[in-house]
C-alpha positions as a Markdown table, in Angstrom:
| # | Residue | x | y | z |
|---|---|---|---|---|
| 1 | Unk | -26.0 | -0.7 | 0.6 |
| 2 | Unk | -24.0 | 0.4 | -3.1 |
| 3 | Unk | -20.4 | 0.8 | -2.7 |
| 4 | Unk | -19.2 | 4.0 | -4.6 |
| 5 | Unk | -15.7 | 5.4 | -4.1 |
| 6 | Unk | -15.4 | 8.1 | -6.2 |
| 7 | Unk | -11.6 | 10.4 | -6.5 |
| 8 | Unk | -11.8 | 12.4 | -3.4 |
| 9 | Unk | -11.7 | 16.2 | -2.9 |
| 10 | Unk | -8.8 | 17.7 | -1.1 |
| 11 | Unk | -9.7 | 18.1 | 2.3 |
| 12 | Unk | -10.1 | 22.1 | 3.6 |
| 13 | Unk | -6.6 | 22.0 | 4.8 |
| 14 | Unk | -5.0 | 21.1 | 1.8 |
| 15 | Unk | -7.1 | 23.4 | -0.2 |
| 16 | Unk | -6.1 | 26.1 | 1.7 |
| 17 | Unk | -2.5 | 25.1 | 0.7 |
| 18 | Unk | -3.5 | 24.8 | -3.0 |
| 19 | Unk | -5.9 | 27.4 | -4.1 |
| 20 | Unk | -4.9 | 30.1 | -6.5 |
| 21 | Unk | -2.9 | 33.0 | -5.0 |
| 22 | Unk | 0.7 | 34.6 | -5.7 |
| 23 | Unk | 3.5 | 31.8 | -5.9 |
| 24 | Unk | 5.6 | 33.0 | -3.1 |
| 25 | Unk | 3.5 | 32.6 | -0.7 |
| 26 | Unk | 2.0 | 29.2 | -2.1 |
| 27 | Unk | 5.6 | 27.8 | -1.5 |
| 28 | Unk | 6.0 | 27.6 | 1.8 |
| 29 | Unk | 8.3 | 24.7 | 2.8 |
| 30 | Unk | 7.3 | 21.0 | 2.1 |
| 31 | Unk | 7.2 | 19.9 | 5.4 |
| 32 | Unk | 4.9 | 22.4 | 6.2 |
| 33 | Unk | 2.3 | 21.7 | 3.5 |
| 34 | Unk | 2.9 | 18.3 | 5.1 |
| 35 | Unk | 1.8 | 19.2 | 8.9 |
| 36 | Unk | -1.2 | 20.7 | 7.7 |
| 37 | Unk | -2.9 | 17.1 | 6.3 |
| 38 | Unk | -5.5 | 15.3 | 8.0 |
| 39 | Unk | -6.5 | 12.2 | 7.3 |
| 40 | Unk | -8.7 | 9.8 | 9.6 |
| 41 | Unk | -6.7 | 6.6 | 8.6 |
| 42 | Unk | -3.1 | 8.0 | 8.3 |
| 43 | Unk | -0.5 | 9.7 | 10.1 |
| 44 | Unk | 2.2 | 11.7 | 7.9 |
| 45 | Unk | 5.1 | 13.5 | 8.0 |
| 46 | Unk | 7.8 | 14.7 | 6.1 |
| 47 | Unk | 11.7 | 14.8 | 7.5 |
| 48 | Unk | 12.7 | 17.7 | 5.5 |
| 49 | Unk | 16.3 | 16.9 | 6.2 |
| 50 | Unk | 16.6 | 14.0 | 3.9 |
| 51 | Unk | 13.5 | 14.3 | 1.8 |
| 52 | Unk | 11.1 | 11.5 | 3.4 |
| 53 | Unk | 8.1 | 11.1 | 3.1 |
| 54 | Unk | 6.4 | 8.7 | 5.4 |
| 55 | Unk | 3.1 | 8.0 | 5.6 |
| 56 | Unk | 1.5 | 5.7 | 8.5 |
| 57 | Unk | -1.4 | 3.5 | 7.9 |
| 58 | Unk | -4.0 | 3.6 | 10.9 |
| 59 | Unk | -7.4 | 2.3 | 9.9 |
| 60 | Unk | -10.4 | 3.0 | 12.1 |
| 61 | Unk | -11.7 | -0.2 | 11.9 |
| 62 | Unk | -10.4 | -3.5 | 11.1 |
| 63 | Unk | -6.6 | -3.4 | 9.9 |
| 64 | Unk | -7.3 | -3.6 | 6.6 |
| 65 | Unk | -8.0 | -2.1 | 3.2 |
| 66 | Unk | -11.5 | -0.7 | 4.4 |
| 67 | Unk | -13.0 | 1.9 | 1.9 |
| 68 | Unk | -12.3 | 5.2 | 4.1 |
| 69 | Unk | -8.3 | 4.1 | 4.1 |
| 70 | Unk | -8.5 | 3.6 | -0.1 |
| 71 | Unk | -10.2 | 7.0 | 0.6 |
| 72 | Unk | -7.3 | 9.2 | 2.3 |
| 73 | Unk | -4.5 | 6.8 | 0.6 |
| 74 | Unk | -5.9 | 8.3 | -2.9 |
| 75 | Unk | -6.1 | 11.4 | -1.3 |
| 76 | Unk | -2.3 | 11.3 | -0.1 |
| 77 | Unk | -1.2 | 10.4 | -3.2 |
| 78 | Unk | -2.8 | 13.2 | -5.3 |
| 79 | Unk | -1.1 | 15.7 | -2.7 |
| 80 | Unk | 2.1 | 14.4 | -3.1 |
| 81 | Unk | 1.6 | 15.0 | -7.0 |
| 82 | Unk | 0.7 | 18.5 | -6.3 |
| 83 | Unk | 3.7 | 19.0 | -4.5 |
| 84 | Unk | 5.8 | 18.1 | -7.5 |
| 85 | Unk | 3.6 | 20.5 | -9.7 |
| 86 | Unk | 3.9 | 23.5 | -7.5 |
| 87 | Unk | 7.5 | 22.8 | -7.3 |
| 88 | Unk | 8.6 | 23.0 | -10.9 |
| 89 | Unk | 11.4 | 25.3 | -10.2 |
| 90 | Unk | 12.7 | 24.4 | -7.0 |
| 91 | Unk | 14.5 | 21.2 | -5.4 |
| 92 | Unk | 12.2 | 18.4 | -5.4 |
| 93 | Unk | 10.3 | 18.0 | -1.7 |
| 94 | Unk | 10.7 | 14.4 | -1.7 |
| 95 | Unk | 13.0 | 12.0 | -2.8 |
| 96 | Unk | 11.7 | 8.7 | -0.7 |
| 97 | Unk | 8.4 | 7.5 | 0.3 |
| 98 | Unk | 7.9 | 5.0 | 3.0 |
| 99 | Unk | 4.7 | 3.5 | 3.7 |
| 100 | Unk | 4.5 | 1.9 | 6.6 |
| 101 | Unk | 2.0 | 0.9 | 9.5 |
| 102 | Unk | 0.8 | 2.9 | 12.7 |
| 103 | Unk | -0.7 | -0.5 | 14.4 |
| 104 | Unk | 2.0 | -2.3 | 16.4 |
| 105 | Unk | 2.5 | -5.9 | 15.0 |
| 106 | Unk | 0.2 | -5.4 | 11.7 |
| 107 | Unk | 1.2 | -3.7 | 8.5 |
| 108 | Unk | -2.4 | -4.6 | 7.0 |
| 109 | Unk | -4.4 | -7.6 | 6.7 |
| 110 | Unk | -5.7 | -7.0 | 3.3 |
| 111 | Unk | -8.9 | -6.9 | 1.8 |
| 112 | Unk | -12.0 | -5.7 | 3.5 |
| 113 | Unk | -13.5 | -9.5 | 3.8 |
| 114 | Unk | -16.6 | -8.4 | 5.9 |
| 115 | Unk | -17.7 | -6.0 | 2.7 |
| 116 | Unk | -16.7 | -8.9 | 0.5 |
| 117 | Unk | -18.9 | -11.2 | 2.4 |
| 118 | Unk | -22.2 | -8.8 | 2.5 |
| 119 | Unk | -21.8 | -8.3 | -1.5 |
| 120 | Unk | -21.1 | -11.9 | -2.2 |
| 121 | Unk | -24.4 | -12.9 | -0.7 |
| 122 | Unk | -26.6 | -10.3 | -2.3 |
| 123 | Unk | -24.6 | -11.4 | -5.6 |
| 124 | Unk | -23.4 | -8.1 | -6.1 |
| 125 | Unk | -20.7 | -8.2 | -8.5 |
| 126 | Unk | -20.7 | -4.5 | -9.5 |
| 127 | Unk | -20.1 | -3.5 | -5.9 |
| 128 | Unk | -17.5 | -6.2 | -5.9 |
| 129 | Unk | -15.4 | -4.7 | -9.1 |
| 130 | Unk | -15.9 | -1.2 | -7.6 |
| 131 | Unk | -14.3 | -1.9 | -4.4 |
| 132 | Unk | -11.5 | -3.7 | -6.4 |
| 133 | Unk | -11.3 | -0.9 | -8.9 |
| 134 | Unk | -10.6 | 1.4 | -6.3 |
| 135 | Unk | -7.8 | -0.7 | -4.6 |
| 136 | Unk | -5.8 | -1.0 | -7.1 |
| 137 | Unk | -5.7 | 2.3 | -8.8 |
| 138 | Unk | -3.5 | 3.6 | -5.8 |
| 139 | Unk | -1.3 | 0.3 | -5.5 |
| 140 | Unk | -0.8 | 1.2 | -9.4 |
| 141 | Unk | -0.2 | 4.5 | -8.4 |
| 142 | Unk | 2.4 | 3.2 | -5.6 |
| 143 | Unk | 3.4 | 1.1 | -8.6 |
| 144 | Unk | 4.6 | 4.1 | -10.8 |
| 145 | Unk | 5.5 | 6.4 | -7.8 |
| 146 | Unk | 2.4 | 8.5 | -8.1 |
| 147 | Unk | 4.3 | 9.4 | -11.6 |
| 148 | Unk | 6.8 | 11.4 | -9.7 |
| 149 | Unk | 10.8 | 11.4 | -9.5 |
| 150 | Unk | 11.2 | 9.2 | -6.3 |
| 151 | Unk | 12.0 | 6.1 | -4.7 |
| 152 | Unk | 9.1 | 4.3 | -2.5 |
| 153 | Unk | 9.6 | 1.9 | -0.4 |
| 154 | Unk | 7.3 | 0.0 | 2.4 |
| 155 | Unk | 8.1 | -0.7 | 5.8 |
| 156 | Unk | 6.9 | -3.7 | 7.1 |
| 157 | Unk | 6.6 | -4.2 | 11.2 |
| 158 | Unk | 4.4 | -7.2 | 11.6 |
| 159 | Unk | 1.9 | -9.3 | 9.1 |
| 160 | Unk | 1.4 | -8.8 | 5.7 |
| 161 | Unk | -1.3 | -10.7 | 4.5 |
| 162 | Unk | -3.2 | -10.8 | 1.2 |
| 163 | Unk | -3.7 | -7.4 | 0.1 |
| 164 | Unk | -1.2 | -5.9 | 2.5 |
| 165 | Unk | 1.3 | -8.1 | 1.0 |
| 166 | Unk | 0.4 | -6.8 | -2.9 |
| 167 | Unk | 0.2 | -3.5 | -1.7 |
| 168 | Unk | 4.0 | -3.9 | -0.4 |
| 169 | Unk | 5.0 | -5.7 | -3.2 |
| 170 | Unk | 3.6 | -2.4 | -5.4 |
| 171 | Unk | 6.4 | 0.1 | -4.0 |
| 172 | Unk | 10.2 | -0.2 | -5.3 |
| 173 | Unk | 11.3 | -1.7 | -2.2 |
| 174 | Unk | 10.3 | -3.9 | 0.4 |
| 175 | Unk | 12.2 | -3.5 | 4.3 |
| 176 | Unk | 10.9 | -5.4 | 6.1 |
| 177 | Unk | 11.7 | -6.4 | 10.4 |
| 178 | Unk | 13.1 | -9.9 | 10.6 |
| 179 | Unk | 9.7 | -11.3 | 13.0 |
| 180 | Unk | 7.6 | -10.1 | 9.9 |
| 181 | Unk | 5.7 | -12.3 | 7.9 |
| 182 | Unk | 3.9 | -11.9 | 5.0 |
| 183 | Unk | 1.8 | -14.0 | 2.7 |
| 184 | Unk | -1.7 | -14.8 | 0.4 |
| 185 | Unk | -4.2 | -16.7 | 2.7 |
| 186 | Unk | -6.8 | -16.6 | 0.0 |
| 187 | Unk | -6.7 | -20.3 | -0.7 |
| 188 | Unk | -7.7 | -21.1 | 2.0 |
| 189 | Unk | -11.6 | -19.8 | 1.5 |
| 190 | Unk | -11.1 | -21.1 | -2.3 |
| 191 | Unk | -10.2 | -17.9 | -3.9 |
| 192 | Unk | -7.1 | -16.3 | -5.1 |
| 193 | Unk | -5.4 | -12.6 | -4.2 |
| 194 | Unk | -6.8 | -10.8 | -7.1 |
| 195 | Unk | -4.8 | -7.6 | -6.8 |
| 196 | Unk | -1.9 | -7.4 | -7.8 |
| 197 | Unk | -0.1 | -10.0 | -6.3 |
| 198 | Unk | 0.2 | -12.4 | -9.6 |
| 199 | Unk | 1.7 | -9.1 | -11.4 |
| 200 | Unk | 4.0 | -8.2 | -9.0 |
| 201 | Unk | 5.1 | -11.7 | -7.7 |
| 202 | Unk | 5.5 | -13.2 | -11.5 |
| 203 | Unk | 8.3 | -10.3 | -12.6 |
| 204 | Unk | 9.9 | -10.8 | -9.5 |
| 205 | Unk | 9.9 | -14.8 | -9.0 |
| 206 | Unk | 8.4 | -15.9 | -12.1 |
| 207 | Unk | 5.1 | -17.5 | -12.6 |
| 208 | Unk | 6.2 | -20.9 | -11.6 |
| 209 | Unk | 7.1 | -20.2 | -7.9 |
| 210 | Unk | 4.2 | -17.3 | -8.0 |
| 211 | Unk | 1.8 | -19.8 | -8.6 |
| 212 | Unk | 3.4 | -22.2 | -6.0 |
| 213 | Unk | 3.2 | -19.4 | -3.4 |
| 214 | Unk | -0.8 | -18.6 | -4.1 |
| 215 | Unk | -2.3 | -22.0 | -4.2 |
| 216 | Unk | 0.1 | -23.0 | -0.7 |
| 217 | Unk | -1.4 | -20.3 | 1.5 |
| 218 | Unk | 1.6 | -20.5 | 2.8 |
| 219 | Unk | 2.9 | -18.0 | 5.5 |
| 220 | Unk | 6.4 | -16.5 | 4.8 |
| 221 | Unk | 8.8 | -15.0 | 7.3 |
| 222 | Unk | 10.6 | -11.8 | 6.3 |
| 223 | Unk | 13.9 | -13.8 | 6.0 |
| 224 | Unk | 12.6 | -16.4 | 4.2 |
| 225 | Unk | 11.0 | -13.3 | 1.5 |
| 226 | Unk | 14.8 | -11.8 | 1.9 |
| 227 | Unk | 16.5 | -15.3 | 0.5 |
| 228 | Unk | 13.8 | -14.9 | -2.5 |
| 229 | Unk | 14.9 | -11.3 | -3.4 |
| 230 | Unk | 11.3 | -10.6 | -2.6 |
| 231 | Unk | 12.7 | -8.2 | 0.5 |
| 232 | Unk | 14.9 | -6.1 | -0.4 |
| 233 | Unk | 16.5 | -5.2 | 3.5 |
| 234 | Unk | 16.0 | -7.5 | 6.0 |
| 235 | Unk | 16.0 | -5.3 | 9.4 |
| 236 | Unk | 16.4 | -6.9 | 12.7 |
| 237 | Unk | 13.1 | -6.9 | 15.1 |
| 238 | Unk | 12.3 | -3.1 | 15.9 |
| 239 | Unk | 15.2 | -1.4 | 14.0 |
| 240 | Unk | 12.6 | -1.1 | 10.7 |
| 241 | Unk | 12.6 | 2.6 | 10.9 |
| 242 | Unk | 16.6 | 2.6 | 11.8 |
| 243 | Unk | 17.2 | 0.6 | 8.7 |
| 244 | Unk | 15.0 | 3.0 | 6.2 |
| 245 | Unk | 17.3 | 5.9 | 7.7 |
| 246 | Unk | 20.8 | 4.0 | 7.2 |
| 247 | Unk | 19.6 | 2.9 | 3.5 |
| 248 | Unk | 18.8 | 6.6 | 2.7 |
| 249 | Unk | 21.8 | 7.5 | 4.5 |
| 250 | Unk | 24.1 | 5.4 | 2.8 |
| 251 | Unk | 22.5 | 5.9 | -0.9 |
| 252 | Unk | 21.3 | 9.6 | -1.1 |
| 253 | Unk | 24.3 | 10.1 | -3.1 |
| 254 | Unk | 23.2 | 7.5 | -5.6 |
| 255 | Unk | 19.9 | 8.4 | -5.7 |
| 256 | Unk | 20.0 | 9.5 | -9.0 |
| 257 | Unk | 21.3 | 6.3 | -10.5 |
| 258 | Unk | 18.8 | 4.1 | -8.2 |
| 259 | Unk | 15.5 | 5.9 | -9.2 |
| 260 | Unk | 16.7 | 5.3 | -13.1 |
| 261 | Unk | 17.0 | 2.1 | -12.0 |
| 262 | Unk | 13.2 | 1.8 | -11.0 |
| 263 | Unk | 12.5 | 3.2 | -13.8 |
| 264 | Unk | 14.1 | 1.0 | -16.2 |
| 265 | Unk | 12.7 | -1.9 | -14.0 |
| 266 | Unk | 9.2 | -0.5 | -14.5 |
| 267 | Unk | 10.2 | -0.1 | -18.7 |
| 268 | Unk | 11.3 | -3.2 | -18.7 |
| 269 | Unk | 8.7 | -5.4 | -16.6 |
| 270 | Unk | 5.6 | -3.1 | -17.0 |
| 271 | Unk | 2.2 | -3.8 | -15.0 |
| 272 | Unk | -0.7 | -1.9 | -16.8 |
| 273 | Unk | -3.5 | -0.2 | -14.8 |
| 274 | Unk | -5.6 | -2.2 | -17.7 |
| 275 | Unk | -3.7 | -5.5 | -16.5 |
| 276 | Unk | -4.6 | -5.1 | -13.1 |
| 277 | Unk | -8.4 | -4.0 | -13.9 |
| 278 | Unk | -8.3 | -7.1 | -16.0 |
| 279 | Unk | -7.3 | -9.9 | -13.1 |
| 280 | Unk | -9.2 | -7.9 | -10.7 |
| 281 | Unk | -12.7 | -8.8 | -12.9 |
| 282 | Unk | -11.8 | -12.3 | -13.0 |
| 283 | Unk | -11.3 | -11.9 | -8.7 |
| 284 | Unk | -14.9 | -10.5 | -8.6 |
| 285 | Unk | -16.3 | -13.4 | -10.9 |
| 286 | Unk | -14.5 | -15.6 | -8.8 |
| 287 | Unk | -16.2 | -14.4 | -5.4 |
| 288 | Unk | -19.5 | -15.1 | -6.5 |
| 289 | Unk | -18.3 | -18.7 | -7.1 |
| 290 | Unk | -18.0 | -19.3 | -3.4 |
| 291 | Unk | -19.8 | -21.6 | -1.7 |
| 292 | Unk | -21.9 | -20.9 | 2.0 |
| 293 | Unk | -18.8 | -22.9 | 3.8 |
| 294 | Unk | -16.3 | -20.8 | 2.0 |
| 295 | Unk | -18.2 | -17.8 | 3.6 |
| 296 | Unk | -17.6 | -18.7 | 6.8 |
| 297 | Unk | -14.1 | -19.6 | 6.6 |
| 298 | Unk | -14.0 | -15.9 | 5.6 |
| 299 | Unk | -16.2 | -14.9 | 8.2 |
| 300 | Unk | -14.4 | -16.4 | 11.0 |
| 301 | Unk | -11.0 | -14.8 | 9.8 |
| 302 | Unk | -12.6 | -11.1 | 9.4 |
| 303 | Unk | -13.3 | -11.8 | 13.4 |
| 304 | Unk | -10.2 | -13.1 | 14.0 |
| 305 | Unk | -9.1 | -9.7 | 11.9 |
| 306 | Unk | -11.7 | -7.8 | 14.7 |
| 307 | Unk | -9.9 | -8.9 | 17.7 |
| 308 | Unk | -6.5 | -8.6 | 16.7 |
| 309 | Unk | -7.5 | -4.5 | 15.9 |
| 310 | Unk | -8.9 | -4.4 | 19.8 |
| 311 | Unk | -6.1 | -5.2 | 21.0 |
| 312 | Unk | -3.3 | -2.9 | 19.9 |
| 313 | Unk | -3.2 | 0.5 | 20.5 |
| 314 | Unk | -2.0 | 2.7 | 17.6 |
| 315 | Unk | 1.7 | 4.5 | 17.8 |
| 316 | Unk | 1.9 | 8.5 | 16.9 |
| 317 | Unk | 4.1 | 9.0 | 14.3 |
| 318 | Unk | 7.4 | 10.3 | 15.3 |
């Protein structure tokens, strides 16, 4: 089986929302536009009172970054772009994004490591850069705020592990529930988190504790994250949500001066789409280097992964 994820088409509802036909009645209210996506892998809504976007991650399979989430995340992305484009002259529809998790107890577990095991063994590196390829485009995206004037943030209620971790560490701001924990388990099946997490980690901590943090495997509680300035609100066990709504609260009048503030960060410290593209091909020549043992150390964990999804029962977004 070829892997091929290709930029999606908006789905019927949005198109409906989108297609060509006079401008009062394409701008119906945000929130609105909003309640009329579907995706299969996320729940979203938009509080129109303080601008909010928040968008739920809820895989159908294992809690990770499975093709068909990449999917509707790209496809989330591109609608929130469109919003900004229809919107010229009016207020802006969003000012914060939160993404967060639907699955009680996991933000995401990363990579797809059953796909990466099937490709390893046929030897197929192309199918290897094209699932990579089309992870990190929308954690650049995420990166730049889908190149639109707001503040992201994620939300993290549970683990973040390898890819769930880079793609937290992609978004301005990282709040994150004291029980948390978050870290880069790649080590320990003898290969290294290949998307993103160097870039992001390195401008934050610099390379020396970066490179400390990927070779330990180590596992990271939220407060320990907070002490490093790698979380940016440290929220106490199921007040996550709470915490997102007092930060907003608190700063919406200094939103202005915050989101120049990212963007002088992202000026300043830039990450390239051609940088991550770049580490991402050394990742994929690295998989094929694995041995038969490293395989099922991998194996084993995308089981592990497996059961964990069984046994929690996704939560509706409010």
């Amino acid at each position: 089986m070829s892997l091929s994820i290709a930029i999606p088409e908006l789905p019927s509802q949005l198109s409906s929302i989108f297609a060509l036909r006079p401008a009062a009645e394409a701008r119906e209210p945000a929130h609105i536009e909003v309640a009329r996506s579907h995706y299969r892998n996320l729940a979203v809504r938009l509080d129109p009172a303080d601008r909010t976007y928040w968008c739920y991650m809820q895989p159908e399979g294992r809690p990770s970054f499975t093709p068909e989430l990449l999917h509707d995340i790209t496809d989330m992305q591109q609608s929130i772009r469109r919003m900004f484009i229809e919107r010229t002259d009016e207020e802006q529809p969003v000012r914060y994004f939160v993404f967060a998790s639907g699955l009680p107890g996991i933000y995401s577990l990363g990579g797809d490591l059953g796909l990466f095991i099937e490709k390893i063994r046929l030897g197929d590196r192309a199918a290897l850069r094209r699932y990579a390829h089309a992870a990190i485009e929308p954690i650049h995206r995420n990166y730049v705020a889908f190149d639109t004037p707001i503040i992201t943030m994620a939300l993290v209620q549970g683990d973040a592990l390898g890819g769930g971790f880079e793609c937290a560490l992609s978004l301005d701001m990282i709040v994150a529930e004291r029980s948390s924990k978050m870290g880069l388990p790649e080590i320990l099946f003898n290969l290294f988190p290949g998307m993103g997490a160097y870039s992001f980690l390195s401008r934050r901590i610099g390379a020396v504790a970066t490179e400390k943090m990927i070779t330990s495997g180590r596992i990271y509680t939220a407060e320990e994250l907070h002490e490093m300035g790698i979380v940016d609100v440290l929220a106490e066990d199921g007040k996550g949500t709470d915490a997102v709504q007092e930060y907003i609260a608190e700063n919406g009048r200094k939103f202005n001066a915050h989101r120049a503030l990212m963007q002088a960060r992202r000026r300043v410290n830039p990450i390239t789409l051609g940088e991550l593209r770049d580490v991402v091909d050394i990742w994929a020549d690295a998989c094929l280097g694995l041995s038969e043992s490293d395989l099922r150390k991998m194996g084993r964990l995308t089981a592990a992964q497996d059961r964990r999804r069984a046994a929690v029962v996704p939560f509706a977004a409010e």
